[in-house]
TIBA-822715 format. One record per residue (C-alpha): residue number from 1; residue in three letters; x negated, y, z negated. Coordinates in Angstrom, 2 decimals. Layout:
N
ATOM,NUM,ALA,X,Y,Z
...
This chain:
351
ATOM,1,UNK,-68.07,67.52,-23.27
ATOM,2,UNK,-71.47,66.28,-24.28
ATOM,3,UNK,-73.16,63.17,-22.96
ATOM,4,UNK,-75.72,60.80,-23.25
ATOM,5,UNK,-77.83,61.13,-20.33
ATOM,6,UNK,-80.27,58.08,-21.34
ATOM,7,UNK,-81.49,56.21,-24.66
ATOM,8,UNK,-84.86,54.88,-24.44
ATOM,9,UNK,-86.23,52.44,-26.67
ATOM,10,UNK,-90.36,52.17,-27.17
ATOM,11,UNK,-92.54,50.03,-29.94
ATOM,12,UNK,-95.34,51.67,-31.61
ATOM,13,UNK,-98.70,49.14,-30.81
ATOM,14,UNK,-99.62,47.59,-33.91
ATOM,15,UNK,-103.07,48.54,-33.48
ATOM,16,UNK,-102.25,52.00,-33.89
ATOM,17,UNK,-99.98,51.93,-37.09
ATOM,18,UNK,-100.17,48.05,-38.22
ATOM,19,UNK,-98.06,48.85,-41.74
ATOM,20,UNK,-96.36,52.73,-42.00
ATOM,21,UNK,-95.93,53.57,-45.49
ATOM,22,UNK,-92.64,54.07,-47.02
ATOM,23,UNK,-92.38,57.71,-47.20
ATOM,24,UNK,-89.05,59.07,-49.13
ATOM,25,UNK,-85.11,58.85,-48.46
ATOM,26,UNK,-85.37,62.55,-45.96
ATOM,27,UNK,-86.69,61.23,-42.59
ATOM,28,UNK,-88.62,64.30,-42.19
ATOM,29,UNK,-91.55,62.50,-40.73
ATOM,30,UNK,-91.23,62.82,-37.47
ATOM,31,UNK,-91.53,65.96,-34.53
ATOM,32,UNK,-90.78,65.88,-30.92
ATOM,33,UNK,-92.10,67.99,-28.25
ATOM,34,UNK,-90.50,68.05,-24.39
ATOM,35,UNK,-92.43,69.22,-21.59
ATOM,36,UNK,-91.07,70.10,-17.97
ATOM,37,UNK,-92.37,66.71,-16.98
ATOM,38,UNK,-89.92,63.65,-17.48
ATOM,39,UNK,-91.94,63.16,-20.69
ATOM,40,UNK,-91.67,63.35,-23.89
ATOM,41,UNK,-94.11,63.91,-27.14
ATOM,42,UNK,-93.60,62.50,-29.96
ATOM,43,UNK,-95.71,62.52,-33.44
ATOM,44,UNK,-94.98,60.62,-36.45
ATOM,45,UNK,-96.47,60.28,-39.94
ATOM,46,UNK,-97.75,57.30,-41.87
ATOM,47,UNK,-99.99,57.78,-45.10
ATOM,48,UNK,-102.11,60.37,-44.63
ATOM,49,UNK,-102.20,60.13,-40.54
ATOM,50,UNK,-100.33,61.70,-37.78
ATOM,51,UNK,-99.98,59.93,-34.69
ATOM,52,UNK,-98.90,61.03,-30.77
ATOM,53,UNK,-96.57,59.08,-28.19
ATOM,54,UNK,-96.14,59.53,-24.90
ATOM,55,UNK,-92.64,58.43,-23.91
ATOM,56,UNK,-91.37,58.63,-20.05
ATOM,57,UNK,-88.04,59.76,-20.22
ATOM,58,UNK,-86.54,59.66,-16.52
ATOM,59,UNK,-83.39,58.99,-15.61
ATOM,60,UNK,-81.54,55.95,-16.37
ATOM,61,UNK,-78.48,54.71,-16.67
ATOM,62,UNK,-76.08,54.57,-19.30
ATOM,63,UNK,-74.63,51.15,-20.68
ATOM,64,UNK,-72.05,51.06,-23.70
ATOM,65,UNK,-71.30,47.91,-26.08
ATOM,66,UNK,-68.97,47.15,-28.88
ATOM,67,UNK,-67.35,50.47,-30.31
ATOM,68,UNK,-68.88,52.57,-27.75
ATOM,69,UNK,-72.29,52.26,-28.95
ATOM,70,UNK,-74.88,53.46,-26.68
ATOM,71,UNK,-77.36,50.33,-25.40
ATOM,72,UNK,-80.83,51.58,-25.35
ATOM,73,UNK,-83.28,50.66,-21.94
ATOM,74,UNK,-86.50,49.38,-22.83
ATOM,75,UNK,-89.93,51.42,-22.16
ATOM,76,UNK,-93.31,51.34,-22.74
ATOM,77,UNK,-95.53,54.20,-24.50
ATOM,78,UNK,-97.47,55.62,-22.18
ATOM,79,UNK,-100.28,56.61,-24.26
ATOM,80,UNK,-101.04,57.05,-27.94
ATOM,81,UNK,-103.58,58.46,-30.10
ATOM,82,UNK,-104.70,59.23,-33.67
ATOM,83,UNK,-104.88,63.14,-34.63
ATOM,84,UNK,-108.56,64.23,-36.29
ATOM,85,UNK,-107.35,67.53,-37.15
ATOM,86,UNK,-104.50,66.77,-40.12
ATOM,87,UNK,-107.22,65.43,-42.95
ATOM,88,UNK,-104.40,65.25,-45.74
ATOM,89,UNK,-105.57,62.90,-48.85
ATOM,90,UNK,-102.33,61.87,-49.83
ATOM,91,UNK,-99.39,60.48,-47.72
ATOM,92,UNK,-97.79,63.26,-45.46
ATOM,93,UNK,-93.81,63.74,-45.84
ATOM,94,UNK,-93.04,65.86,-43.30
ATOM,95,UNK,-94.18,67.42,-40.00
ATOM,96,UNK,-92.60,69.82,-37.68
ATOM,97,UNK,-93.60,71.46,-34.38
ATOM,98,UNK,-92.87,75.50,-33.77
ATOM,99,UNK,-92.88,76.04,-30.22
ATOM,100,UNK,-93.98,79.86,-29.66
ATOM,101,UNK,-92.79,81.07,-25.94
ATOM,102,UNK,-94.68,84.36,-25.68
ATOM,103,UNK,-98.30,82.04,-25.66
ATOM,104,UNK,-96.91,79.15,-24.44
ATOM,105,UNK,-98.17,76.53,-27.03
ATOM,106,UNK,-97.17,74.99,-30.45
ATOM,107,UNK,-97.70,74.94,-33.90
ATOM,108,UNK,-98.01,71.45,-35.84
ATOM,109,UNK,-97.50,71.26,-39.56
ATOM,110,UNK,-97.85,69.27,-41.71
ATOM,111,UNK,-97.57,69.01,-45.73
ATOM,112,UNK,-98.75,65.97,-48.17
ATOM,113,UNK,-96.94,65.35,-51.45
ATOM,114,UNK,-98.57,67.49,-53.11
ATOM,115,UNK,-97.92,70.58,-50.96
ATOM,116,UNK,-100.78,70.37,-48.87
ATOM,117,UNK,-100.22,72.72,-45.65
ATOM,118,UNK,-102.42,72.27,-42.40
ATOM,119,UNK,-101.36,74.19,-39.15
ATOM,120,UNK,-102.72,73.26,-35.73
ATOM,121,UNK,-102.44,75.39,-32.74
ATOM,122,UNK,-101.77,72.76,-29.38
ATOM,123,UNK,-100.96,73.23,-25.91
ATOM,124,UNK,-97.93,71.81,-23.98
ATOM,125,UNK,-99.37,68.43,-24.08
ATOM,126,UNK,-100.50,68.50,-27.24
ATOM,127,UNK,-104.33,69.29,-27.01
ATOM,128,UNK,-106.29,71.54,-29.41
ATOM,129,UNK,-106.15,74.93,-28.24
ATOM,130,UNK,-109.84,76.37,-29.32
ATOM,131,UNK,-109.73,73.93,-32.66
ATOM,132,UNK,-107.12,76.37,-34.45
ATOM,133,UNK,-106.25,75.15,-37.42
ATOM,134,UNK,-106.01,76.13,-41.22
ATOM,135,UNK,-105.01,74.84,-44.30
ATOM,136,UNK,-103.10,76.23,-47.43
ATOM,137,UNK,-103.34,74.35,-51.02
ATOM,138,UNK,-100.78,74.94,-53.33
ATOM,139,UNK,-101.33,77.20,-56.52
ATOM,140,UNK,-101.96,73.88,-58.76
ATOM,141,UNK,-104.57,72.38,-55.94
ATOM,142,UNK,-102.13,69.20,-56.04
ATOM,143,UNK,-102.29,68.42,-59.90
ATOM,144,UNK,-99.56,66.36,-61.29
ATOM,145,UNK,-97.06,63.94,-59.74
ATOM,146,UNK,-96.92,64.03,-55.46
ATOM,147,UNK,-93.01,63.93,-54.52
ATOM,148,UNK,-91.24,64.73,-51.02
ATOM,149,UNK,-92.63,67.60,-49.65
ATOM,150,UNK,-90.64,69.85,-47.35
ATOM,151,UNK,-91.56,72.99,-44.23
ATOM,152,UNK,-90.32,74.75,-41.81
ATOM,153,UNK,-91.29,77.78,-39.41
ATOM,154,UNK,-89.73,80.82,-39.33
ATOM,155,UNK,-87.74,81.05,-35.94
ATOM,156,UNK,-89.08,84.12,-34.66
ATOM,157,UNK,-92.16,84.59,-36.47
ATOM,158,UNK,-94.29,81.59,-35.76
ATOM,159,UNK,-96.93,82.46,-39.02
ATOM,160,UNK,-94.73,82.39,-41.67
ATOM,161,UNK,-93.65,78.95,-43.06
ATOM,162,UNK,-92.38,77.82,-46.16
ATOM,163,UNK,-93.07,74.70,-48.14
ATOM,164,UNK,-90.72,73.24,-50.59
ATOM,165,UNK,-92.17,70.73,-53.20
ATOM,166,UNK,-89.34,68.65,-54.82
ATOM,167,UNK,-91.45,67.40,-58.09
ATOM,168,UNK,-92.29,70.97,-59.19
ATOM,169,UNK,-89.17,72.88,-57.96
ATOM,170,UNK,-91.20,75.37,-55.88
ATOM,171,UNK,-90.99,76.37,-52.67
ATOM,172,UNK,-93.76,78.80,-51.40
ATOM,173,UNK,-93.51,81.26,-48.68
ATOM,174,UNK,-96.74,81.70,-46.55
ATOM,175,UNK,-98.25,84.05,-43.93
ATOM,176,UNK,-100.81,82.09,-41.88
ATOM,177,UNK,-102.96,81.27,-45.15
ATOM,178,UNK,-101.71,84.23,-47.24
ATOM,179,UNK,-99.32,83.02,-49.89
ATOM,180,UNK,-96.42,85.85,-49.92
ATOM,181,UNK,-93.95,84.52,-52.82
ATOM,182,UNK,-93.08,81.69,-55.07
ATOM,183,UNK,-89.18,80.70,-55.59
ATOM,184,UNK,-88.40,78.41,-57.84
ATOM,185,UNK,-85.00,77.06,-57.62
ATOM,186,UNK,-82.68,75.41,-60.62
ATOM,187,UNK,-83.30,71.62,-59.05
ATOM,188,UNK,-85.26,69.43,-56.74
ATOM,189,UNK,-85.20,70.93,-53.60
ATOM,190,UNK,-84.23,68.32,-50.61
ATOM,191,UNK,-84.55,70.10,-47.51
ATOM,192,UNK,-84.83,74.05,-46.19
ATOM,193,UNK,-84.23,76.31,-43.13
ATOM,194,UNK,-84.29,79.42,-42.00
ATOM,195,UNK,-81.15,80.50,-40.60
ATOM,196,UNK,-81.33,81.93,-36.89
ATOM,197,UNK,-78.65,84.05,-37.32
ATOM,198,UNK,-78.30,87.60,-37.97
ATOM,199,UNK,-77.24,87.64,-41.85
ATOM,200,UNK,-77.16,90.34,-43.87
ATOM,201,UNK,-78.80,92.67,-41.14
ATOM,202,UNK,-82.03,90.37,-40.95
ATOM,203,UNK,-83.36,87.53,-39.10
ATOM,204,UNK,-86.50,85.55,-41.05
ATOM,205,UNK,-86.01,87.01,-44.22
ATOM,206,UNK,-83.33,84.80,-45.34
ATOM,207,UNK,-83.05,81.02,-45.54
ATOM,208,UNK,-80.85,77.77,-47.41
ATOM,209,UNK,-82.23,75.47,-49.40
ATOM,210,UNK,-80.43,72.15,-51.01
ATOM,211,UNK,-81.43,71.52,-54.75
ATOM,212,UNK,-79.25,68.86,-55.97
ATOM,213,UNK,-75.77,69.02,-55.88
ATOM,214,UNK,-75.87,73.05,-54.80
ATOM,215,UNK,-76.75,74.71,-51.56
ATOM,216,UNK,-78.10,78.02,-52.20
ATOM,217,UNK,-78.90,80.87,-50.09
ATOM,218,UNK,-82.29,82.90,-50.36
ATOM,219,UNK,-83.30,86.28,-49.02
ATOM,220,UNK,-87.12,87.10,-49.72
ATOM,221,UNK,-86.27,90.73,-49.63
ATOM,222,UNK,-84.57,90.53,-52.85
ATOM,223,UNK,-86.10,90.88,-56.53
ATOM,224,UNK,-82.91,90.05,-58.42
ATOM,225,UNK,-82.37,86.55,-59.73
ATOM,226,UNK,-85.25,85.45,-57.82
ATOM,227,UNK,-84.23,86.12,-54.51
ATOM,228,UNK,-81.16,83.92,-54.71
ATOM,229,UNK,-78.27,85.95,-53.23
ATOM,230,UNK,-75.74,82.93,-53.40
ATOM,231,UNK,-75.13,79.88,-54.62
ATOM,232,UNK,-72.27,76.92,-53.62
ATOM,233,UNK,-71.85,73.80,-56.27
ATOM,234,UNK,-71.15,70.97,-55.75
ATOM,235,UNK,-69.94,67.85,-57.68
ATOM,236,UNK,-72.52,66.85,-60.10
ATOM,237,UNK,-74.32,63.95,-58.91
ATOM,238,UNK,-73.44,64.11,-55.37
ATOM,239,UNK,-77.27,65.15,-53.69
ATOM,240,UNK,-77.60,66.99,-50.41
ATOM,241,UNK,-80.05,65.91,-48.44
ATOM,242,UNK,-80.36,68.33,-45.39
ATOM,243,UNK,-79.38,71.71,-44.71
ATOM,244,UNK,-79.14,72.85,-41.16
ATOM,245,UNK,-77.45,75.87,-39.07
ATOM,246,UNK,-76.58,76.63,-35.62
ATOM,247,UNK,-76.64,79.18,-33.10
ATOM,248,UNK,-73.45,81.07,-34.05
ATOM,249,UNK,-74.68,81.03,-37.66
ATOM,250,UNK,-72.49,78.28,-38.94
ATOM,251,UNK,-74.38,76.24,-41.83
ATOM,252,UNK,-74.38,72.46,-42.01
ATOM,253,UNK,-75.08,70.62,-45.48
ATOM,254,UNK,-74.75,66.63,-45.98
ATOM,255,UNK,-75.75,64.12,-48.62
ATOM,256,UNK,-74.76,60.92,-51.22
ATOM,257,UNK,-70.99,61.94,-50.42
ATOM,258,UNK,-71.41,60.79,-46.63
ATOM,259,UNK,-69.72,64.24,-45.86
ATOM,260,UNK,-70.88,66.96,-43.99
ATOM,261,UNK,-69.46,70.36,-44.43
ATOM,262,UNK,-69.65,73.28,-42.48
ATOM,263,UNK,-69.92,76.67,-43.75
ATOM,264,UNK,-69.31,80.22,-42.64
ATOM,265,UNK,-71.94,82.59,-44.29
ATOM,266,UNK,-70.30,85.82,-43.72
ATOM,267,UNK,-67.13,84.58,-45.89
ATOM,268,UNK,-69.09,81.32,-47.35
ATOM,269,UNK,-65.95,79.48,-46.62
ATOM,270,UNK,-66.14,75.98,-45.53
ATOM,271,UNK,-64.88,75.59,-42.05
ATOM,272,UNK,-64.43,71.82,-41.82
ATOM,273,UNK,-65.53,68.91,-43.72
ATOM,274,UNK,-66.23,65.84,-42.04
ATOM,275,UNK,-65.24,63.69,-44.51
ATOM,276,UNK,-66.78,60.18,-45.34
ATOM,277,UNK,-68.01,59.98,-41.38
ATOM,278,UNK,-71.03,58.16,-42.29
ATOM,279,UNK,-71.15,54.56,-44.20
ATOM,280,UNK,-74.21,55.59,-46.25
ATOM,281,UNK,-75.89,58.70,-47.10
ATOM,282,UNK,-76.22,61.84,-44.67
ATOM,283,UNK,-79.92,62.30,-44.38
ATOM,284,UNK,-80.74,64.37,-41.24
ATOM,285,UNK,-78.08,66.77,-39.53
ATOM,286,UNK,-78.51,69.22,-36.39
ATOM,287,UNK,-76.61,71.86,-34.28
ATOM,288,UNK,-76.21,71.12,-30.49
ATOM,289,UNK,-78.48,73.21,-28.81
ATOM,290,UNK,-76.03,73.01,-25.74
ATOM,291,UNK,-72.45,73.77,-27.89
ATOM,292,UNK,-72.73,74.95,-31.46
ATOM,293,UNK,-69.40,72.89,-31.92
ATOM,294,UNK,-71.37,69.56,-31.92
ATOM,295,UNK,-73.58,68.25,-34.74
ATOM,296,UNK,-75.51,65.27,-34.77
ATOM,297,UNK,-75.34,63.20,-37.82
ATOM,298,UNK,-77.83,60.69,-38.84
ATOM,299,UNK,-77.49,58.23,-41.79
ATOM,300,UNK,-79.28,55.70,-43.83
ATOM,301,UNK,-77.17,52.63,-42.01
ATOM,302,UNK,-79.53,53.31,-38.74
ATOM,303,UNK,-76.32,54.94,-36.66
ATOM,304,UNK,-76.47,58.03,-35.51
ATOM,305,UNK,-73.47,59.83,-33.82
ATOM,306,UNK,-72.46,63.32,-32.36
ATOM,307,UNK,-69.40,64.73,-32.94
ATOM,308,UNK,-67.06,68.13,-32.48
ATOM,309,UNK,-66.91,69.17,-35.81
ATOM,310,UNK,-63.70,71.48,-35.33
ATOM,311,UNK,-61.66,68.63,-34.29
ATOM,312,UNK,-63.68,65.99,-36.07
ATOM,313,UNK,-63.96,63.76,-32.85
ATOM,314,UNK,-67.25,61.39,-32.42
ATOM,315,UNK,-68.19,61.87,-28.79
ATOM,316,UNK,-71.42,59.28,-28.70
ATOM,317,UNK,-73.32,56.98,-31.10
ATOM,318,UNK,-76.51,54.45,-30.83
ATOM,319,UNK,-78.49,52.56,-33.90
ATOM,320,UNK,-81.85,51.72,-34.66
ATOM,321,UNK,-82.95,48.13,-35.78
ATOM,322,UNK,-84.20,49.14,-39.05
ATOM,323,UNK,-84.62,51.57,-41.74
ATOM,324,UNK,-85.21,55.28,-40.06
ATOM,325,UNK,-88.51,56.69,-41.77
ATOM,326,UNK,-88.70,59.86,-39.26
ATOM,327,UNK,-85.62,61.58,-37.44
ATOM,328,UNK,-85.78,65.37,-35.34
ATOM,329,UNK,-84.69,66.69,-32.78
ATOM,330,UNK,-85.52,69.47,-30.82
ATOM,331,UNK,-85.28,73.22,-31.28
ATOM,332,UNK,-84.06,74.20,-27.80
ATOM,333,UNK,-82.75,70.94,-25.85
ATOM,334,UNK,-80.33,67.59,-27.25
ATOM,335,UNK,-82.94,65.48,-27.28
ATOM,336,UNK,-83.13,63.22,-30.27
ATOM,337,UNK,-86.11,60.49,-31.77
ATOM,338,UNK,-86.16,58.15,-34.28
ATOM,339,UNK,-88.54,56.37,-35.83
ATOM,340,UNK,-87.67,52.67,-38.04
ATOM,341,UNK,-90.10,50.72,-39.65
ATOM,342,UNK,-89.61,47.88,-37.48
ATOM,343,UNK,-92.03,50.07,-35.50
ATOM,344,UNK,-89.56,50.84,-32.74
ATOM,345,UNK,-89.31,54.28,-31.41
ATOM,346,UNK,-85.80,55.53,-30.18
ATOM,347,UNK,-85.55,58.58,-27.45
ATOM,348,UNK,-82.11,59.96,-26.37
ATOM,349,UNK,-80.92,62.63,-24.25
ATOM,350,UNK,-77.63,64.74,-24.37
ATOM,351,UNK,-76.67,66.75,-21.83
């Protein structure tokens, strides 16, 4: 049984981000990092900027309220900064952090809405490592109308990335700088991953997106139909909003329908639906790093919960005071952040 092992609750100093811009419905905005110190890293996006936090996690204790909801402990920030090295021109809509073992240090990106790609190499504290960092325009160098912007790392290959732009239904696979292959799926692409499971005798060459109403499965080894080897529809109308999997190589989609569904890729069967478990629209989902049978689920109505999805039980819940523009978690541990536009940061810990 999972649970909370503290919920801290920071505010971002208004002299650091006074007024965050809007940014779009996916709460992709947001990265956390988690060193072996009782800290925790955390960088968020506003405009064209990325910021850093220093939160002190420690150990805490754990109060409930009214349904169970987890009471988060006040704390202050201990530092913050502005990042020189992300010089985007248009507002940034999402940012993600690859940690790469072998080396020891991590990989920030970051893409603007109109599919403008900078990678920074840091250290476990987040310092430049030798000023690595390069930048990738898209094919149109950003002409037309900026729209949510998506990335992600491939799991075991830190260098390859791939960007999905929602406005020109594109998503771009990339070596370091070296563009690889263009997809273009049927609708506006809301979220990606690469699946970390074995599937069809790879790992890194194949990976979901959400367009719409369908969640479709990609492998870039493939020629035929554009490299899409599968595709699941939906009703019309409903949108997905985030695609995630887990360690056992279950996949996790959830949208408008304030369902999530999980999904076995070897039969593409779904294995349970989690039906109506949010009050508004499913935004951000992720796997326990600790069970695969746990997924968190984070809406648009501030709560967040974590529940066994077999049995469709809610084991722990907590809300933020506002409107979430950034949500993660990390790759490897159950610890969650959330960032509202009240300017309050929220840090919790599952174990």
């Amino acid at each position: 049984m999972l649970e909370a092992k503290c919920l801290k609750k920071s505010v971002v100093p208004s002299t650091l981000i006074d007024n965050p811009s809007p940014g779009s419905i996916q709460c992709t905005r947001l990265a956390l990092h988690v060193s072996e110190d009782p800290f925790c890293f955390v960088y968020i996006a506003s405009g064209p900027h990325i910021y850093k936090l220093q939160i002190n996690l420690g150990d805490s204790s754990v109060s409930k309220g009214k349904d169970s909801l987890l009471i988060p402990e006040h704390t202050e920030i201990v530092a913050s900064s502005l990042l020189n090295r992300c010089p985007h021109r248009s507002e940034i809509q999402s940012i993600v952090l690859a940690e790469v073992e072998s080396h020891g240090h991590l990989m920030l990106g970051s893409v603007d809405s109109y599919g403008h790609l900078i990678v920074s190499k840091l250290d476990a504290f987040g310092q430049d490592v030798d000023r690595l960092t390069y930048s990738v325009l898209p094919h149109d160098n950003g002409i037309g109308e900026g729209s949510w912007s998506g990335l992600c790392f491939c799991p075991n290959q830190w260098s390859m990335a791939a960007v999905a732009r929602s406005f020109c239904k594109t998503i771009d696979i990339f070596d370091q700088d070296i563009h690889l292959r263009t997809l273009r799926p049927l609708w506006y692409p809301t979220s990606l991953n690469f699946l970390q499971d074995v599937v069809n005798g790879s790992q890194g060459s194949t990976f979901a997106i959400t367009e719409g109403s369908q969640l479709t499965l990609w492998d870039l080894r493939m020629k035929e139909n554009g490299g899409c080897v599968h595709r699941i529809c939906g009703i019309p109308g409903d949108i997905l909003y985030d695609v995630c999997s887990s360690s056992a190589g279950n996949i996790a989609v959830g949208g408008t329908d304030r369902t999530v569904t999980i999904y076995d890729p070897r039969r593409w069967s779904a294995l349970a639906r989690l039906v109506h478990c949010s009050k508004y629209e499913i935004t951000r989902l992720a796997f326990s790093a600790i069970d695969p049978d746990y997924i968190y689920v984070q809406g648009v109505d501030y709560e967040v919960f974590c529940g066994k999805w077999q049995d469709k039980s809610k084991v722990l819940s907590f809300r933020g005071d506002s409107n979430w523009l950034g949500f993660s978690k990390c790759a490897d541990k159950d610890v969650l952040a959330g960032w509202c536009d009240s300017g309050s940061v929220f840090v919790a810990e599952v174990a």
